[in-house]
N, C-alpha and C positions, 0 to 999 in steps of 0.2 A: 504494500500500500504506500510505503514510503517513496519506495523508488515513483511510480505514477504520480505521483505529487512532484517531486522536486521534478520529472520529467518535462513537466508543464513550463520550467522555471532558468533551465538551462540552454547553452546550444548543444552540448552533448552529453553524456552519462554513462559510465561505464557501471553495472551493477554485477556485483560475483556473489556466490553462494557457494557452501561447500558439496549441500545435497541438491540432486539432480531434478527433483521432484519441486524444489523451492523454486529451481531455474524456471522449468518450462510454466509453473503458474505467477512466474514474473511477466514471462514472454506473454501467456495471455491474457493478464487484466493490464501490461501494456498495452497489446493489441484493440481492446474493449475499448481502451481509453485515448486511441487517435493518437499513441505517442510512443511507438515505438519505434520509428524513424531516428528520433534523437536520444536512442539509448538502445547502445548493447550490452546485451544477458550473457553470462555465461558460468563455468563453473570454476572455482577456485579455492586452492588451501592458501590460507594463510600461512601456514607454517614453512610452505615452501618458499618460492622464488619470489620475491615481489615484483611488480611490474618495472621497469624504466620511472627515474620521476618525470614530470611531465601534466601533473594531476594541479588543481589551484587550490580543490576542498577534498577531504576527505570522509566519508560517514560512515562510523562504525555503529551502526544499527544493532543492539542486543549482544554484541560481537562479546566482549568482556563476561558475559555469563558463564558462556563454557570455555574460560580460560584459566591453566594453571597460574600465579603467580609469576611463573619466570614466562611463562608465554605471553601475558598480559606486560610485561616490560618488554620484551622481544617486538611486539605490536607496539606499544607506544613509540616505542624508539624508531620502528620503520616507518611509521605514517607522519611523524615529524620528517625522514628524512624525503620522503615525498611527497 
């Protein structure tokens, strides 16, 4: 839901999720919402590689819930350096 909101708001949007099921009901209540042209779904770990920086904002949506403490510093540390 978030991502469809800020959709409206941006020129582009990149949204990731780790599960696949999360992805494809991004892709269609973008679709529903006339706004998925300016935002690509796809799937991603965090844990792993992070993107290129390159990004202005970052939103970490729930993300901190299911994080260990050193993972949650791992995250902080990489979405500052992007």
């Amino acid at each position: 839901m978030l991502t469809a909101l800020l959709a409206h708001r941006v020129d582009h949007l990149d949204a990731r999720d780790l599960v696949p099921a999360a992805v494809e009901q991004t892709t269609a209540r973008l679709l529903a919402a006339g706004a998925k042209d300016r935002v690509s779904v796809g799937r991603w770990d965090m844990r792993g590689t992070w993107p290129e920086a390159g990004h202005d904002r970052a939103v970490l949506s729930g993300v901190p819930d299911y994080l260990q403490a050193d993972e949650e510093r791992r995250c902080s540390t990489q979405t500052t350096r992007h």
